[in-house]
Structure formats: structure tokens, C-alpha cells
BAFI-289624 format. One record per atom (N, C-alpha, C, O): residue in three letters; x, y negated, z. Coordinates in steps of 0.02 Angstrom, whole numbers, padded with zeros to 5 digits, always signed. Each point is the difference from the previous one (the first is absolute). Layout:
ALAXYZ
...
END
This chain:
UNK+04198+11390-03564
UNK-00046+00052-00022
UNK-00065-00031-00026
UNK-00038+00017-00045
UNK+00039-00065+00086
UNK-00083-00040-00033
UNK+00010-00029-00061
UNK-00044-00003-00044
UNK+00116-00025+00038
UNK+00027-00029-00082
UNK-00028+00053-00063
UNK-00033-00013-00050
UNK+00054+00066+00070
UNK+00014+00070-00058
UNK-00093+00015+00003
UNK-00024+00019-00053
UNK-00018-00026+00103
UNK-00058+00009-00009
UNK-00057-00041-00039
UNK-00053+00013-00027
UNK+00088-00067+00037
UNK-00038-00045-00052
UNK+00029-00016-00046
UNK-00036-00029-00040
UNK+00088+00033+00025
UNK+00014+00010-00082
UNK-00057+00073-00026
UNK-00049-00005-00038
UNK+00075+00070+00071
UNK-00023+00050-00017
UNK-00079-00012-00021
UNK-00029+00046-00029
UNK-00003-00101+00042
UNK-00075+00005+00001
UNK-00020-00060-00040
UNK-00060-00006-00015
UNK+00116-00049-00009
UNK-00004-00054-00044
UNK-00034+00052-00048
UNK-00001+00062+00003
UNK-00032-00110-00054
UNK-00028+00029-00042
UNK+00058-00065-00061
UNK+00005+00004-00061
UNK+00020-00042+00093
UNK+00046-00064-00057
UNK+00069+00066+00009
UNK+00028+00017-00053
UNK-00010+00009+00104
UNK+00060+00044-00015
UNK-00001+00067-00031
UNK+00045+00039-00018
UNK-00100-00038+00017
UNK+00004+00064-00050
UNK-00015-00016-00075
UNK+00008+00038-00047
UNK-00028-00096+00044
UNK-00008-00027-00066
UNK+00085-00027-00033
UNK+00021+00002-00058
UNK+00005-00019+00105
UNK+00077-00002-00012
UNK+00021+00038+00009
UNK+00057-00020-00016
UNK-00048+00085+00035
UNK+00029+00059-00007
UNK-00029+00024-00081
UNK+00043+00016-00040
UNK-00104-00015+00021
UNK-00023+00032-00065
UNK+00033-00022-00065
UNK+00025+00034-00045
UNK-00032-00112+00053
UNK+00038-00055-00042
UNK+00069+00042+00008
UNK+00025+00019-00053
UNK-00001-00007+00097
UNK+00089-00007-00016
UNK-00009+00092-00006
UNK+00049+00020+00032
UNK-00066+00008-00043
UNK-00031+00065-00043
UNK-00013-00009-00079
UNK+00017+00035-00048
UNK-00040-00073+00052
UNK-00032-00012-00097
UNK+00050-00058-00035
UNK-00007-00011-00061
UNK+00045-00018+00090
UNK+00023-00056-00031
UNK+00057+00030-00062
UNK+00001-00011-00060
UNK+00042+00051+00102
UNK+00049+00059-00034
UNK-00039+00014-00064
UNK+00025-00012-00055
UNK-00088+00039+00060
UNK-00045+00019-00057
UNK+00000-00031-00035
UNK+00024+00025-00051
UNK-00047-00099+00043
UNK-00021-00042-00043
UNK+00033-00037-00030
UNK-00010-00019-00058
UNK+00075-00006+00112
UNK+00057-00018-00054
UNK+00041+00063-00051
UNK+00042-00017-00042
UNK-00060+00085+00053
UNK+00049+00039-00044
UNK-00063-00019-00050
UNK+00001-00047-00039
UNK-00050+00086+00046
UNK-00063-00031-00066
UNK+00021-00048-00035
UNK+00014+00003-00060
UNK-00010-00066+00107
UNK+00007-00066-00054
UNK+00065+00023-00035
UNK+00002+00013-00060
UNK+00036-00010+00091
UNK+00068+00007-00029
UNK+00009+00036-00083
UNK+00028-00014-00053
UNK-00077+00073+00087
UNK+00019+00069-00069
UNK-00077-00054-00061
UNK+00001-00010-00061
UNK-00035-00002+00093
UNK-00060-00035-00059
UNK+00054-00040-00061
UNK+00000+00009-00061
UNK+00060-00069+00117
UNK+00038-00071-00035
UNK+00029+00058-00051
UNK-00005-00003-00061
UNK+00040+00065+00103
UNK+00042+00022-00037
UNK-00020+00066-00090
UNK+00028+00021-00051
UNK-00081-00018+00083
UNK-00050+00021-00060
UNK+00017-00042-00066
UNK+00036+00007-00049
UNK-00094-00067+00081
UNK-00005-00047-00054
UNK+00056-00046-00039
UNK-00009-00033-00051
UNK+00079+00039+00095
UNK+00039-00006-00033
UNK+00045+00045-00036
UNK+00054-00014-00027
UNK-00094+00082+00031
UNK+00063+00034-00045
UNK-00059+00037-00064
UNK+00013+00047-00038
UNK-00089-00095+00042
UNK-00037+00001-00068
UNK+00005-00049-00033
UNK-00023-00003-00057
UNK+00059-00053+00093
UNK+00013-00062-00029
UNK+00050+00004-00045
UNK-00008-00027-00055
UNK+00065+00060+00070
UNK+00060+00003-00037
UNK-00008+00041-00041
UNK+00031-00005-00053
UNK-00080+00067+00067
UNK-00013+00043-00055
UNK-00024-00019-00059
UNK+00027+00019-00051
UNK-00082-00061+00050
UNK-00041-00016-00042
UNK+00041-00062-00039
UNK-00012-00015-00058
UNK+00054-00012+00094
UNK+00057-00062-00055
UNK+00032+00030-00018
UNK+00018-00030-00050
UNK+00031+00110+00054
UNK+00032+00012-00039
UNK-00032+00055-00051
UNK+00026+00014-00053
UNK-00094+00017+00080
UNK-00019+00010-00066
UNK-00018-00048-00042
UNK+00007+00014-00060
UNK-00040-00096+00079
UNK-00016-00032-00053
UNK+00056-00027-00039
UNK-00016-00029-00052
UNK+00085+00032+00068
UNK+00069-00020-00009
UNK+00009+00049-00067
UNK+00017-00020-00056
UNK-00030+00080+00073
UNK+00013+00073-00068
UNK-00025-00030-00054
UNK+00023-00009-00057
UNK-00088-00008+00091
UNK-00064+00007-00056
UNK+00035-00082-00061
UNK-00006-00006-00061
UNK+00034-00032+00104
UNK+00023-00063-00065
UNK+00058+00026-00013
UNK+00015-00024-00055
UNK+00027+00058+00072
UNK+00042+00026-00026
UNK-00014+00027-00062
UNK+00015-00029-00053
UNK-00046+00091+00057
UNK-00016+00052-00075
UNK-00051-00071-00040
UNK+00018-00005-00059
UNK-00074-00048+00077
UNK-00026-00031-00011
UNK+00071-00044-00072
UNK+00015-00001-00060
UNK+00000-00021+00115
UNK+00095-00040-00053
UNK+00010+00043-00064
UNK-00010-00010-00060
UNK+00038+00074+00106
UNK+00022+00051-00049
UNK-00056+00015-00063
UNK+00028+00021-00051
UNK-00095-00028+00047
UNK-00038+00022-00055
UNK-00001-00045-00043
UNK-00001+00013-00060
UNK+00001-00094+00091
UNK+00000-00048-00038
UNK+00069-00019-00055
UNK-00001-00026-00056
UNK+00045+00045+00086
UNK+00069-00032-00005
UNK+00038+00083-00011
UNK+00025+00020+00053
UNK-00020+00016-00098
UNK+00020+00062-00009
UNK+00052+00014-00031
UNK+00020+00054-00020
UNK+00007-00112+00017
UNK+00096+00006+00007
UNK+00001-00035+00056
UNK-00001-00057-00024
UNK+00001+00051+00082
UNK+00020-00013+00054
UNK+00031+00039+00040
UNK-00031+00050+00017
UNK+00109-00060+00015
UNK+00025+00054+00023
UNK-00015+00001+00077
UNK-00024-00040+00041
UNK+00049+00102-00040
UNK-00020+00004+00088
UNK+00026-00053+00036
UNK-00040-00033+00032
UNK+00090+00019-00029
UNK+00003-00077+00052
UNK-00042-00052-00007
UNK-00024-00035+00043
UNK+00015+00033-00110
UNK-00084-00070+00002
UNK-00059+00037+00051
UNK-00020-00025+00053
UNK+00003+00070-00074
UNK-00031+00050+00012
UNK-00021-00015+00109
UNK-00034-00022+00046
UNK+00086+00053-00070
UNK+00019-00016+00076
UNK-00006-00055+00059
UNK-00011-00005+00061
UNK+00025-00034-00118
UNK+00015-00080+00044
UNK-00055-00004-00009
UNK-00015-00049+00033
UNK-00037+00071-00060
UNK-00070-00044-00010
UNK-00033+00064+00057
UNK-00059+00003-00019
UNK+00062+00024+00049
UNK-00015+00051+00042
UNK+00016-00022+00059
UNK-00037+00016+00047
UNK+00096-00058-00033
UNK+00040-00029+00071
UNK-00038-00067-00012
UNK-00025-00028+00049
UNK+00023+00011-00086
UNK-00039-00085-00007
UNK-00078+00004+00016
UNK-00023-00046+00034
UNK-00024+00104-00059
UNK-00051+00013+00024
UNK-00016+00004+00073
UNK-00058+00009+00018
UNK+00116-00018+00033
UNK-00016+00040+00082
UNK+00026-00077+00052
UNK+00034+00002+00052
UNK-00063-00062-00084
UNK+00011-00065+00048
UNK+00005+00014+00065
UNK+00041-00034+00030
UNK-00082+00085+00009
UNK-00034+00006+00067
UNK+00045+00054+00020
UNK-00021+00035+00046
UNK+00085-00019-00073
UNK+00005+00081+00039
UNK+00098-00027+00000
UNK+00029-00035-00042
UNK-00001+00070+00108
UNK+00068-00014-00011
UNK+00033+00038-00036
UNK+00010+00059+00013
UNK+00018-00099-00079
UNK+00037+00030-00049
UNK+00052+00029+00025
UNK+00014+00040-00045
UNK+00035-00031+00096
UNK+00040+00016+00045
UNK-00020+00074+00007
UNK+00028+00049-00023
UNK-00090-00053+00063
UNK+00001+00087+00010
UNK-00025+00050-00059
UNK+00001+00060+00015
UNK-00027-00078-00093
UNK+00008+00024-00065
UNK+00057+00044+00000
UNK+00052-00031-00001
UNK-00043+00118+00003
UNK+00058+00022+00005
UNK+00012+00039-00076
UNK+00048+00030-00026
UNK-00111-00046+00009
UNK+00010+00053-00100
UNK-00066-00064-00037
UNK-00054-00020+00020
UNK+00090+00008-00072
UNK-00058-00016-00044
UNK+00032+00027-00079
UNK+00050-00013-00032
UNK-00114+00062+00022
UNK+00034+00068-00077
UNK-00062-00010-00042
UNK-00056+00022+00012
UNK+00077-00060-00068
UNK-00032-00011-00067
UNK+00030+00044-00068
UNK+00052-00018-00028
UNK-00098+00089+00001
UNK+00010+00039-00045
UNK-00024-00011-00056
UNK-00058-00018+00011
UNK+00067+00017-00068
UNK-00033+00029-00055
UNK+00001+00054-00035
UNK+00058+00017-00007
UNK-00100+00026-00021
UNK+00013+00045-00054
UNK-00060+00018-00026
UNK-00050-00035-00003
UNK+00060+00125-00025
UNK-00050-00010-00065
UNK-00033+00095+00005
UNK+00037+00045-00020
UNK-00095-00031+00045
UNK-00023+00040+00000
UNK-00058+00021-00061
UNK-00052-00032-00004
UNK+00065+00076-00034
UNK-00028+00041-00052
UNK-00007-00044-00035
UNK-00060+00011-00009
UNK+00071-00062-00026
UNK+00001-00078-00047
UNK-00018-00031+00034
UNK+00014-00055-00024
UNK-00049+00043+00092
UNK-00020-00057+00043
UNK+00066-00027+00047
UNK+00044+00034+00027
UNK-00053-00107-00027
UNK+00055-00024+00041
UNK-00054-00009+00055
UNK-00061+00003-00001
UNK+00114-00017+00058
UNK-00023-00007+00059
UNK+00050-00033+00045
UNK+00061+00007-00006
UNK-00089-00042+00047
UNK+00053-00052+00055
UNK-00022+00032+00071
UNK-00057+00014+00020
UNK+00135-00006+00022
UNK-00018+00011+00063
UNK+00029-00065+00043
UNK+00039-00038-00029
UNK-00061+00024+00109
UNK+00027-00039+00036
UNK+00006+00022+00073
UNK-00047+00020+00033
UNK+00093-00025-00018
UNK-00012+00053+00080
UNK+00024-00079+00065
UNK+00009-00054-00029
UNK-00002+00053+00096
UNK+00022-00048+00028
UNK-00013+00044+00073
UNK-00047+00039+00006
UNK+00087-00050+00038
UNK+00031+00027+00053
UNK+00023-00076+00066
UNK+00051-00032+00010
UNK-00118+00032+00018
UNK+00029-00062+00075
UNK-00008+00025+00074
UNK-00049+00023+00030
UNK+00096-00031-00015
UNK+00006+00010+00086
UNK-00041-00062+00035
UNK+00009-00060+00005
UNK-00053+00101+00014
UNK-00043-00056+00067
UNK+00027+00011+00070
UNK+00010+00055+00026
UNK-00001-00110+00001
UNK+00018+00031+00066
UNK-00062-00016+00035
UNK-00035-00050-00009
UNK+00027+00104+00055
UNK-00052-00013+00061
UNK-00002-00064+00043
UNK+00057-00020+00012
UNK-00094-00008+00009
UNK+00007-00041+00050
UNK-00031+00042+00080
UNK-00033-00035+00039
UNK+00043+00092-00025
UNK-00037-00007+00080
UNK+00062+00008+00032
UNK+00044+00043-00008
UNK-00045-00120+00070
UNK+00048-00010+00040
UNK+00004+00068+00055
UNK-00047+00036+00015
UNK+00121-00029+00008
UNK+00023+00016+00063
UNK+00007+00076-00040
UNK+00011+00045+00041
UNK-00014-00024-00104
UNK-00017+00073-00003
UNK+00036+00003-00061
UNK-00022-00042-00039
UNK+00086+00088+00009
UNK+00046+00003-00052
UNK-00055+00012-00066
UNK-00055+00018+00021
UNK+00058-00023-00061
UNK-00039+00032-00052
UNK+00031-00004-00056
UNK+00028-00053-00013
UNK-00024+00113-00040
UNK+00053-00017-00062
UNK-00075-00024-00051
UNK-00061+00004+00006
UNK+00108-00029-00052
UNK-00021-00034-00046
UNK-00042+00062-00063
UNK+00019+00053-00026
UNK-00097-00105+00024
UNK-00023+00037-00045
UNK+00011-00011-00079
UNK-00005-00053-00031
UNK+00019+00107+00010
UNK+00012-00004-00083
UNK-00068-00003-00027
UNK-00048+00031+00024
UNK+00047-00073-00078
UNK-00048-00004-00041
UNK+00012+00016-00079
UNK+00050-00025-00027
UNK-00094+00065-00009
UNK+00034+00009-00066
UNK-00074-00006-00012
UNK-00050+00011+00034
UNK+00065-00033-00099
UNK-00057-00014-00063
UNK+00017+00011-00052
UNK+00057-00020-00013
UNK-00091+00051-00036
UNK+00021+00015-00066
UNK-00056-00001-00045
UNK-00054+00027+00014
UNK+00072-00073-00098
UNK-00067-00005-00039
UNK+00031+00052-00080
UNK+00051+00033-00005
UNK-00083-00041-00024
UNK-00008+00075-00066
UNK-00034-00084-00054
UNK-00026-00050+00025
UNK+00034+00060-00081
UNK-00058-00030-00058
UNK+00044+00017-00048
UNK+00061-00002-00007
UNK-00124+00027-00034
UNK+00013+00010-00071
UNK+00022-00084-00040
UNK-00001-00057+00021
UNK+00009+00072-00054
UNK+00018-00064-00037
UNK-00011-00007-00070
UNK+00042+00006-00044
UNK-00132-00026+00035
UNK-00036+00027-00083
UNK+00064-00005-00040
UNK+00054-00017+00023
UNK-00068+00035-00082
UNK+00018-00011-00071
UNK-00008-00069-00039
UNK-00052-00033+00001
UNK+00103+00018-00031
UNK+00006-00079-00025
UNK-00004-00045+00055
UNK-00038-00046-00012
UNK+00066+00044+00075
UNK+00010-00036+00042
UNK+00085-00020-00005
UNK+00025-00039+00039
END
């Protein structure tokens, strides 16, 4: 009984009781922050991936969609080409203006252990006109 009374009055055991209260907290925080910044990371490479895509396509305007393309998958060094589940390179021609589209579709998987989580889809999609005499 004297054991349980001086714990009860530690001021170090209630500081370890608080700790193992907040710890739960701070690793889901860290966790969801990593997992943030990695799914703006991937965002932002496969929009910059679009952007040399239609970039190719304005320069090079007989280029077919598989060049197209490959220069869209070649743009993304940092990202696993593996989970890429669509990459859709369009052209056509609105009211005399041409225009190029590029769309791209990747499964991220989550990383927080011990807990199932399905995989987040990511889609990006870019639009450009494509001047005249290009």
C-alpha cells in the first residue's frame, strides 16, 4: 500500500503516465505531417511531369502520343514508375485553336504501420493551347 502511495505522489510518475498519454499523439502527427509531404511531393512531380510533356508536345508537333508519353514517364526519376496506373496524352482542335491535353493517375501507398490503409489515388491533369505556327 505504501508502494501505490508513492508512486501516486511521484511527481516523475505522473510525468510518465502523461508522456505515455501524448506519445500516441505525436507519433500519429509526425506520421500524417511525413505523409502530407509526401503525397505534395508526388503531386507536384507529376504535375511538373504534364507540364514537359505538353512542353515536348508544343515544341515537337508531330510527335505522337507515345513520344509524348515517354517524355512524361522520363520526367518522374523520383517516383515509382510501377505504381503509374494511366498515363493519357490527347490532341485536338477547338474553334481553329489546337490544344494538347495530359492526364496521369499514381497509387501512393500509405506508410502508417500496424493500421490497413488503401492506397491513395492521385490524378493530375494539364490543358495548353498550342499557338499558331508552332
Amino acid at each position: 500500500m505504501t508502494y501505490l502511495r508513492r508512486i501516486l505522489r511521484s511527481s516523475s510518475a505522473s510525468s510518465t503516465v502523461d508522456f505515455g498519454f501524448a506519445l500516441p499523439v505525436l507519433v500519429t502527427i509526425m506520421l500524417g505531417t511525413l505523409q502530407l509531404g509526401q503525397y505534395f511531393q508526388v503531386s507536384g512531380t507529376l504535375r511538373h511531369a504534364l507540364g514537359e510533356g505538353i512542353r515536348y508536345a508544343k515544341v515537337y508537333p508531330t510527335a505522337t502520343q507515345a513520344q509524348v508519353t515517354d517524355e512524361i514517364r522520363d520526367s518522374m526519376p523520383a517516383v515509382d514508375q510501377g505504381k503509374i496506373s494511366a498515363v493519357v496524352f490527347v490532341r485536338g482542335t477547338s474553334g481553329g485553336i489546337d490544344w494538347a491535353a495530359a492526364a496521369i493517375r499514381y497509387r501512393l501507398e500509405p506508410f502508417i504501420p500496424f493500421i490497413p490503409v488503401p492506397p491513395i489515388t492521385i490524378q493530375e491533369t494539364s490543358v495548353a493551347y498550342i499557338p499558331a505556327g508552332v
